[in-house]
C-alpha positions as CSV (number, residue, x, y, z in Angstrom):
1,X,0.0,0.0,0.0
2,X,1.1,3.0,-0.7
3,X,3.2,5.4,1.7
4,X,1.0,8.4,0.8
5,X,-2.5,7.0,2.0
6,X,-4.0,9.0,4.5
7,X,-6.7,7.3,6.4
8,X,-9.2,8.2,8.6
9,X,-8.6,8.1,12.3
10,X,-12.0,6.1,13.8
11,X,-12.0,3.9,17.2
12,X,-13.8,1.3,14.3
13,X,-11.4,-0.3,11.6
14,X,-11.0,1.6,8.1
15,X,-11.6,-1.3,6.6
16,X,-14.3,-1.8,4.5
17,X,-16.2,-5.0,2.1
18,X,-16.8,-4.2,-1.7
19,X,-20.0,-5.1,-3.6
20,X,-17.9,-8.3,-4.6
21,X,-17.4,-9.5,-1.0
22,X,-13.1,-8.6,-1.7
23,X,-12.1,-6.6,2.0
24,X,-11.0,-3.0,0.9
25,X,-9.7,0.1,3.2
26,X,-11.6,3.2,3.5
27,X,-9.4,6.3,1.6
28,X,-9.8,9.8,0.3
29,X,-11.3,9.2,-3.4
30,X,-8.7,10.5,-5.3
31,X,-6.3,8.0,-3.7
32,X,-8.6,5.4,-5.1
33,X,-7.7,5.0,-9.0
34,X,-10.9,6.0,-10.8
35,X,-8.7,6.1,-14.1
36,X,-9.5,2.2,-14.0
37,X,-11.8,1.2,-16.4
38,X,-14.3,-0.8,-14.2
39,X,-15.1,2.4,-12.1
40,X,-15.6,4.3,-15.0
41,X,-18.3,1.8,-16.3
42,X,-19.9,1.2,-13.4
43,X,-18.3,2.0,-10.2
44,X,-18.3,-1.8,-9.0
45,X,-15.7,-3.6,-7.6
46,X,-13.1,-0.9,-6.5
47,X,-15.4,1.4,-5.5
48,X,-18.6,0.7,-3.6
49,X,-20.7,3.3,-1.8
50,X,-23.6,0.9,-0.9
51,X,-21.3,-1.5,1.6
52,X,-18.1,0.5,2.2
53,X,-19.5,1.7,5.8
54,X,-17.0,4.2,4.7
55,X,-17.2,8.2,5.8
56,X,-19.2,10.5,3.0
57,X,-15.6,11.9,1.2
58,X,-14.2,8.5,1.7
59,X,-14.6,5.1,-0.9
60,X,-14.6,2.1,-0.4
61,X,-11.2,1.1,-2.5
62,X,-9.3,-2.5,-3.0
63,X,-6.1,-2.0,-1.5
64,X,-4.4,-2.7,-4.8
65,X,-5.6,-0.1,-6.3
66,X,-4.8,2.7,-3.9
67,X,-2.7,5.4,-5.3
68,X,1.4,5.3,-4.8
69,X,1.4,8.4,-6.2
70,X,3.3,12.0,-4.3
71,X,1.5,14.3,-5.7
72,X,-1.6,14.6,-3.3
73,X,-4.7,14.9,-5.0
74,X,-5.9,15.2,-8.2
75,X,-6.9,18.7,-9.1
76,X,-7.9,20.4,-12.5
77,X,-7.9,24.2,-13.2
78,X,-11.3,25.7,-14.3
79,X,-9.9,26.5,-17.5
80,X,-9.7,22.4,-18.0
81,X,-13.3,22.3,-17.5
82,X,-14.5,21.4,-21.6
83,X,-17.3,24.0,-21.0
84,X,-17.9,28.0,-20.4
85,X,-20.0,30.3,-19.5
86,X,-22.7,29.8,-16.5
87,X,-24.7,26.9,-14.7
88,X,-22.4,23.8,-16.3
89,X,-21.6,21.2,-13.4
90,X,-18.6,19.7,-13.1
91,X,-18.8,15.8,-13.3
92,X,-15.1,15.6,-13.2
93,X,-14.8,15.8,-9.4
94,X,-17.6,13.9,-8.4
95,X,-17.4,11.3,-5.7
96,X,-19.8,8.8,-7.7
97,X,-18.2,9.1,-10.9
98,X,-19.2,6.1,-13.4
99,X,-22.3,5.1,-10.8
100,X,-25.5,5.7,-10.7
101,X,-26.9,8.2,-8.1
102,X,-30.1,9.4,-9.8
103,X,-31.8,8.1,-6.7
104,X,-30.1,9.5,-4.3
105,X,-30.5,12.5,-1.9
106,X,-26.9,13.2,-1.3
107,X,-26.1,15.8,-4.3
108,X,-22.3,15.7,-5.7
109,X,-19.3,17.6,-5.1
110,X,-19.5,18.8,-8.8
111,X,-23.2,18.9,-9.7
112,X,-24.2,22.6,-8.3
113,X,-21.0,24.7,-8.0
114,X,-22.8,28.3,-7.7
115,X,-24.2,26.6,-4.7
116,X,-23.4,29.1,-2.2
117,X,-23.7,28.9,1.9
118,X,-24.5,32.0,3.5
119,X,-23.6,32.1,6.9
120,X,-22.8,34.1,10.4
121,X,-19.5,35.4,10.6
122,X,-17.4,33.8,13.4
123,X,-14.2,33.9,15.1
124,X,-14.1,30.4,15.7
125,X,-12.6,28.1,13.3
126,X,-13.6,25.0,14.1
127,X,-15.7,23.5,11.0
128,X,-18.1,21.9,13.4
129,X,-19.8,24.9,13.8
130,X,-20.3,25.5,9.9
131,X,-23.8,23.8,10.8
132,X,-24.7,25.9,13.7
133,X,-23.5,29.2,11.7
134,X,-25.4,28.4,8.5
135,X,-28.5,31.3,8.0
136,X,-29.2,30.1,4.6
137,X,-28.7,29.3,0.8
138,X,-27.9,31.3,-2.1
139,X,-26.8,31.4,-5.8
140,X,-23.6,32.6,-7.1
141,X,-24.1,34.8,-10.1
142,X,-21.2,36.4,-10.5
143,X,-17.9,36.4,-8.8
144,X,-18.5,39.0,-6.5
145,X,-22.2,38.7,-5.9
146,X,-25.0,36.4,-4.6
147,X,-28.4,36.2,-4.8
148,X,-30.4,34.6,-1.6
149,X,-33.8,36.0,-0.4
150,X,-35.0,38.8,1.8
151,X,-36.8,37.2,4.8
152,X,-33.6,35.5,5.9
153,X,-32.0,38.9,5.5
154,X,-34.2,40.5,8.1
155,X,-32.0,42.4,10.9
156,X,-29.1,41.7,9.3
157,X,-26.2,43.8,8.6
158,X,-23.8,43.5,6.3
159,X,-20.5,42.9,8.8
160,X,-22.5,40.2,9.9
161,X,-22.9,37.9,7.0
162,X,-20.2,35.7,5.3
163,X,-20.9,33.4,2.1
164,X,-19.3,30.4,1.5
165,X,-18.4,28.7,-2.3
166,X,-17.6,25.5,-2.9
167,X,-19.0,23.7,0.2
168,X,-20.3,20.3,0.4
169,X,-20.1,18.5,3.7
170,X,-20.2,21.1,6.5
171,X,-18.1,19.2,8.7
172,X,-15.3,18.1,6.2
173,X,-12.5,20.8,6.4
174,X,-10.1,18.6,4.1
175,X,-11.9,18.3,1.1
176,X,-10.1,17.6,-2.2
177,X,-11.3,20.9,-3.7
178,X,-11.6,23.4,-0.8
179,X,-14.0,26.3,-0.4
180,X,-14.0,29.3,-0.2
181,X,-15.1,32.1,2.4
182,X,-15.8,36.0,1.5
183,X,-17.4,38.7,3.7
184,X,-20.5,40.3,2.3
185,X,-19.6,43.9,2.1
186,X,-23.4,45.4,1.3
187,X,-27.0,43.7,0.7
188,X,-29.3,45.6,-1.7
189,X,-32.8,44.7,-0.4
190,X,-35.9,44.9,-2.6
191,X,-37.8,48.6,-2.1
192,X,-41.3,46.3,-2.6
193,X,-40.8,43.4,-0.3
194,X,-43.4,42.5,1.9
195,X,-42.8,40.4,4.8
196,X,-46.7,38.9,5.4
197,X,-46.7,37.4,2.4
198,X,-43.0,37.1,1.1
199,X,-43.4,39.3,-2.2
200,X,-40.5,40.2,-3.8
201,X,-38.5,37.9,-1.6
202,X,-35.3,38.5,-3.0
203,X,-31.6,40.3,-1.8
204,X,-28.4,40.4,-3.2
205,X,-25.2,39.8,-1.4
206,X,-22.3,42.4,-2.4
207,X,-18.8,40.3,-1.3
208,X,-15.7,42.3,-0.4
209,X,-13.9,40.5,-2.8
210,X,-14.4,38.0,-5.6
211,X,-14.8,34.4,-5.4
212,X,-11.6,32.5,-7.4
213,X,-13.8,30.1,-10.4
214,X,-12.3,26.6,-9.7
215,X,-13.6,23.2,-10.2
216,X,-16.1,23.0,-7.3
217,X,-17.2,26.9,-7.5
218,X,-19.0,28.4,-10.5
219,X,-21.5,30.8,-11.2
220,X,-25.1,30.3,-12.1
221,X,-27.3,31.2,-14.8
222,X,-30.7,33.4,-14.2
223,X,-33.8,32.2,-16.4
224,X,-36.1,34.8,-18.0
225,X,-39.1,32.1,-19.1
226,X,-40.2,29.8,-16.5
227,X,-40.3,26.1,-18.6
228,X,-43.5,24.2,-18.8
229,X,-45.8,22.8,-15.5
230,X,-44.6,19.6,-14.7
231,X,-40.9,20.2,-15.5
232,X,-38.7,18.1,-13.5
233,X,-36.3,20.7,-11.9
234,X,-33.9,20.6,-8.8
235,X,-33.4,22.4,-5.8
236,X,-30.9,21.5,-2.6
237,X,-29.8,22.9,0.3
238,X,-28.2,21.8,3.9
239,X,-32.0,22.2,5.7
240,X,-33.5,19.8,8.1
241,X,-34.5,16.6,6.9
242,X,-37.9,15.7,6.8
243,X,-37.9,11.7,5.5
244,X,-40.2,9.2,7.3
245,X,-37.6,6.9,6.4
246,X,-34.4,8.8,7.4
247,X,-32.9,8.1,11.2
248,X,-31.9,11.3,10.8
249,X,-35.3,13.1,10.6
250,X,-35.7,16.6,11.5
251,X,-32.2,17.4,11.8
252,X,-30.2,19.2,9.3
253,X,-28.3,17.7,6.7
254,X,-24.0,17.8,6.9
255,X,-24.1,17.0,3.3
256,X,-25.5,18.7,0.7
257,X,-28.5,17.7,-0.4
258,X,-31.2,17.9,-3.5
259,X,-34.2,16.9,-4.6
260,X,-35.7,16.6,-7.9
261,X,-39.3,18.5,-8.0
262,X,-41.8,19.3,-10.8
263,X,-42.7,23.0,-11.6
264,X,-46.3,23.2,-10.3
265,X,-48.8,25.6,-12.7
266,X,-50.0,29.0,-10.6
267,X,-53.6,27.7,-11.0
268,X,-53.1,24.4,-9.4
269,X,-50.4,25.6,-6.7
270,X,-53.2,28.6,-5.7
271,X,-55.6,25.6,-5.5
272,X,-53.7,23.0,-3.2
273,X,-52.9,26.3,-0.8
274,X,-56.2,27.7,-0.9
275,X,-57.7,23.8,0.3
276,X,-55.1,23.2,2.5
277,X,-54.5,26.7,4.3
278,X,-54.9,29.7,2.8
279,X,-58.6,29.7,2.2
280,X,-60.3,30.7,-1.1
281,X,-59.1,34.2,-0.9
282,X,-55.6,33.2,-1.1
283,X,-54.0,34.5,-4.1
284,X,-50.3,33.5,-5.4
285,X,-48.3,36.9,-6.3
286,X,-46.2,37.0,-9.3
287,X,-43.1,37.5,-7.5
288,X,-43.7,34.0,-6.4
289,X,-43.9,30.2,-8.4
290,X,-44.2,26.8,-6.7
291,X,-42.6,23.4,-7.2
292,X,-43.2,20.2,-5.8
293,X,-46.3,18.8,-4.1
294,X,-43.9,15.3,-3.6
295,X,-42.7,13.3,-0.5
296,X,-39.7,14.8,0.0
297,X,-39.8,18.3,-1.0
298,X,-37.2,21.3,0.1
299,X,-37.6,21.6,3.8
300,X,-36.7,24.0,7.2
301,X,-33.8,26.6,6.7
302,X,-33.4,25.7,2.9
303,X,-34.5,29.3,2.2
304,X,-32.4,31.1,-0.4
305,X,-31.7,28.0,-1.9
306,X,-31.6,27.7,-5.6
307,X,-34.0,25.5,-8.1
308,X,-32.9,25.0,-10.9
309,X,-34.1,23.5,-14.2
310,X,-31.4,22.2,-16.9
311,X,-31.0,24.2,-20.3
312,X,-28.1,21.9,-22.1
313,X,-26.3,19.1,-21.7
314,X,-23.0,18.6,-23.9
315,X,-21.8,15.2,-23.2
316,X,-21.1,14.3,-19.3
317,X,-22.0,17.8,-18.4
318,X,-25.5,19.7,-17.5
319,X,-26.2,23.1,-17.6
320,X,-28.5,24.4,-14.9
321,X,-30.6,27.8,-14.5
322,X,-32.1,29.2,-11.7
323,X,-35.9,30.0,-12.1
324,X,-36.3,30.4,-8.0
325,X,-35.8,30.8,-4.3
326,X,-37.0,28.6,-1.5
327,X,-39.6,31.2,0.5
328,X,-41.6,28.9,2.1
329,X,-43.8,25.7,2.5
330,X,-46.7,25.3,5.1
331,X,-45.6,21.7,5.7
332,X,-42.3,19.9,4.9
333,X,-42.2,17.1,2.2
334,X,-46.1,16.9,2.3
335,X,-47.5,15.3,-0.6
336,X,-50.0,17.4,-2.9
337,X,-48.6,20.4,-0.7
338,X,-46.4,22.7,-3.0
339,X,-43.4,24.6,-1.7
340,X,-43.5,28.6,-3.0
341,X,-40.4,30.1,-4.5
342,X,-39.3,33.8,-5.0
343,X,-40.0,33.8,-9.1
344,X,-36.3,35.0,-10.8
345,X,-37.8,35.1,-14.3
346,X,-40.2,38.1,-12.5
347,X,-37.0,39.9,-10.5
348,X,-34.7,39.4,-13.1
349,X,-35.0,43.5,-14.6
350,X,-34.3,44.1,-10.8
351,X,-31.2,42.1,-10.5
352,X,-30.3,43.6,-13.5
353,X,-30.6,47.2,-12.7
354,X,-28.8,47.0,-9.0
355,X,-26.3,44.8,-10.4
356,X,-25.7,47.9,-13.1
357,X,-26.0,50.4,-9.7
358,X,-23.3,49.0,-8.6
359,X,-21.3,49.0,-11.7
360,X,-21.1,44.8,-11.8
361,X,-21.3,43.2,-15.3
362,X,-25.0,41.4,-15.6
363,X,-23.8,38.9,-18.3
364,X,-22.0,37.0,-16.2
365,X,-25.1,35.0,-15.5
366,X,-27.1,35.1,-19.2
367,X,-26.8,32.5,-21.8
368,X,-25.3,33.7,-24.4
């Protein structure tokens, strides 16, 4: 085995037992060799996530096959990434690469890299309390700015608020591909927010200094149609569970999570909240769009977080764009229940014009 494996201190054994029964050791991924061509097919035999027992940044790897190798690990530049412009994932750095995880709630390192963690600013340092400091989620649209919404902004101030790129488990601090951390300098609120209701739920986060693109951090892109009802889309975040199978119920998530949701028309979203809470009165705004109505939908403290609908895929890699924010659901994962996002394809001319306020380029996060 090589001299270069670093493995996990546990009280338990890092040993591990592949799909095919062969005992393995628990290591970092990279030290695992993916290059091999039966993880690229299918991810059996060297690699198994289903039996390793293995932590969440850590497979499940036949000791032959761990990496010799001086260099540390693997790393591309964003410029190596075959793809520009906004809203591409990154499949490259993906724990499961070559498996299937279409099933699965755990998102990947690479699959939402504008993903952005806005959180309390802190003196301590300890990455165990990246949980207890998180306020919310947010989208990177350009390097220097994020968009999260308003009610989780309330009674905020500026020197108060941090934002964190390129997170994925809250509690890993030696991740392959590191975050980063900047200060949020100002927050431009909307001048037509209103709290009762959550209309124009939308801010923007001004950073004191630019985010560096990198493999796990990019920045997103804003739609200006919303797609079709029914749509299958995406949205994630680090909120508090809410699975009646998960042990872990109620509590919030270490790694990042998503959930795949269909758009929901205004019609039937203003019906199911009408019957279920609201009352016939009830009337959705047009800052505002819903998704979901599924077992499992976006949950406590996700607020801010992006959903996102693809646009293109070029081989491997997907293209997302945001078309909301998570403002609010009456009840958690509740089926035929709808959660209600802040509507970007309506706030999108007021991104625009405070983004040209404060003198930031706004085609950082259109198609082109």
């Amino acid at each position: 085995m090589g001299r270069n494996v670093h493995l996990t201190s546990r009280k338990d054994s890092n040993a591990c037992v592949l799909d095919s029964g062969e005992p393995g050791e628990c290591v970092r991924h990279y030290l695992c060799d993916l290059d091999s061509q039966t993880v690229i097919t299918d991810g059996r035999d060297i690699i198994s996530f289903r039996k390793s027992r293995c932590p969440s940044t850590e497979v499940c790897c036949r000791t032959s096959d761990i990496s010799d190798r001086n260099s540390g690990p693997r790393t591309n530049k964003q410029e190596d990434i075959p793809v520009t412009g906004c809203g591409w994932d990154n499949p490259e750095i993906n724990l499961s690469k070559g498996t299937s995880k279409h099933n699965s709630l755990d998102a990947d390192i690479g699959d939402f890299r504008f993903m952005v963690a806005v959180m309390r600013r802190t003196r301590a340092t300890k990455t165990l309390r990246s949980r207890r400091n998180l306020i919310c989620g947010g989208a990177l649209i350009h390097p220097s700015v994020v968009v999260t919404v308003e009610h989780r902004m309330t009674n905020m101030t500026a020197n108060q608020l941090k934002c964190r790129a390129g997170e994925y488990n809250l509690e890993d601090g030696n991740e392959e591909n590191p975050h980063q951390e900047q200060n949020v300098k100002k927050i431009s609120h909307h001048e037509e927010y209103f709290r009762p209701s959550l209309y124009n739920d939308v801010a923007l986060l001004f950073l004191e200094s630019p985010f560096q693109l990198a493999p796990n951090v990019g920045v997103a892109c804003l739609g200006k149609v919303l797609p079709d009802p029914g749509t299958r889309c995406f949205s994630m975040g680090w909120g508090k569970y809410n699975q009646k199978r998960s042990k872990e119920k109620d509590q919030r998530a270490v790694i990042l999570k998503k959930i795949s949701l269909p758009l929901v028309s205004k019609e039937d979203c203003e019906t199911a909240l009408q019957n279920e809470y609201f009352g016939k009165y009830f009337r959705l705004h047009e800052s505002l769009m819903c998704a979901g109505g599924e077992a499992g939908d976006t949950c406590a403290e996700d607020g801010g977080s992006p959903l996102v609908c693809v646009s293109k895929t070029h081989k491997e890699y997907t293209r997302y764009s945001v078309y909301g924010l998570v403002a609010y659901g009456i009840e958690c994962g509740k089926e035929g229940l709808p959660s209600v996002y802040t509507n970007i394809a309506h706030i999108r001319d007021w991104i625009d014009e405070q983004m040209n306020k404060e003198e930031f380029d706004s085609s950082s996060y259109k198609i082109v």
